[in-house]
N, C-alpha and C positions, 0 to 999 in steps of 0.2 A: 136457233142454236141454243142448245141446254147450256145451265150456267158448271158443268161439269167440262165443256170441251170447251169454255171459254177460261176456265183457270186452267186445263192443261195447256194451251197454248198460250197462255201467259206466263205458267209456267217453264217453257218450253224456250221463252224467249222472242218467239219468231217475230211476232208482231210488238211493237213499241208503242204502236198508236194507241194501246188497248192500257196503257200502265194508267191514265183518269179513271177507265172502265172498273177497276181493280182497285183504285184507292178509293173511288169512291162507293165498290161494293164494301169493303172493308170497313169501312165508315159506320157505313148502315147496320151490317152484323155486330158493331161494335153498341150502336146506340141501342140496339133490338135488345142486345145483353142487359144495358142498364135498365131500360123501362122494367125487365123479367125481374130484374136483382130485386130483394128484398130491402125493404126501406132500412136507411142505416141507423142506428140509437140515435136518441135523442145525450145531446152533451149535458151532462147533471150542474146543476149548481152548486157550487164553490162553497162554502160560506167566506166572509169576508174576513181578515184576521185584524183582530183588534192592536193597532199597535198602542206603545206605548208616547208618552206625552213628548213632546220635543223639551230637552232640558234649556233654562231658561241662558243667555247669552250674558258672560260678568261683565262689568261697565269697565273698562281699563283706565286706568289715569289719564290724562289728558297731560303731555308733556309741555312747559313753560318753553317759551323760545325768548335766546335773547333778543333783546331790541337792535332793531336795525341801524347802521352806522350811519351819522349824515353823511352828506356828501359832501366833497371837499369844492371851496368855491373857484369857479375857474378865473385865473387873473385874463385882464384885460389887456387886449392886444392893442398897440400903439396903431393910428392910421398911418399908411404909408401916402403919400403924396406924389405925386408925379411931374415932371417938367411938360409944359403942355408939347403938345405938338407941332411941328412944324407945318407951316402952310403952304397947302395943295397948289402948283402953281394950276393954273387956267387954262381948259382946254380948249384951243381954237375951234369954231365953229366950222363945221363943214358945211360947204354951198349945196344947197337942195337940187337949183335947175344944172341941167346939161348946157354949156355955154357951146355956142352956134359954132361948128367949125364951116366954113366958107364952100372948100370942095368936096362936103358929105351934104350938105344942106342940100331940100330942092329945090327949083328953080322957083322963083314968085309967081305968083299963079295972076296974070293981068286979065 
């Protein structure tokens, strides 16, 4: 198939499969142009522009600060004292073993 009745049918629409076919021809006619294209100028140099000197920076005063305030001394707080505390009365012990009830117990093993 000529590449004439592959763009009219892509032109045409019919086929869709063929739109890679077509960008990728497109491509190559595109690159083919450049390689042909005549080389483009070369860019000139500039010369550089001389500027002028940066002017120099004035020294400003240095502003005196007043002196800072002391600080005022903090008075001393009186201790406060407390009545002791009252004592804890005592907690009874709790018995560790399970005490034998008679008719849960098992019989004596003779």
């Amino acid at each position: 198939m000529s590449s004439t009745k592959i763009f009219d049918i892509l032109k045409k629409g019919d086929l869709r499969g063929f739109e890679c076919v077509k960008t990728s021809m497109d491509v190559g006619f595109a690159a083919r142009y450049l390689l042909q294209a005549p080389p483009l100028p070369s860019v000139p140099n500039l010369p550089k522009p001389a500027l002028p000197p940066m002017p120099a920076v004035p020294t400003l005063p240095q502003p005196t600060l007043p002196p800072l305030p002391s600080l005022p001394t903090i008075p001393t707080v009186p201790k406060v004292t407390f009545p002791p505390l009252p004592s804890i009365p005592s907690i009874p012990t709790i018995p560790t073993t399970i005490p034998s009830i008679p008719f849960l117990s098992p019989p004596p093993g003779n």
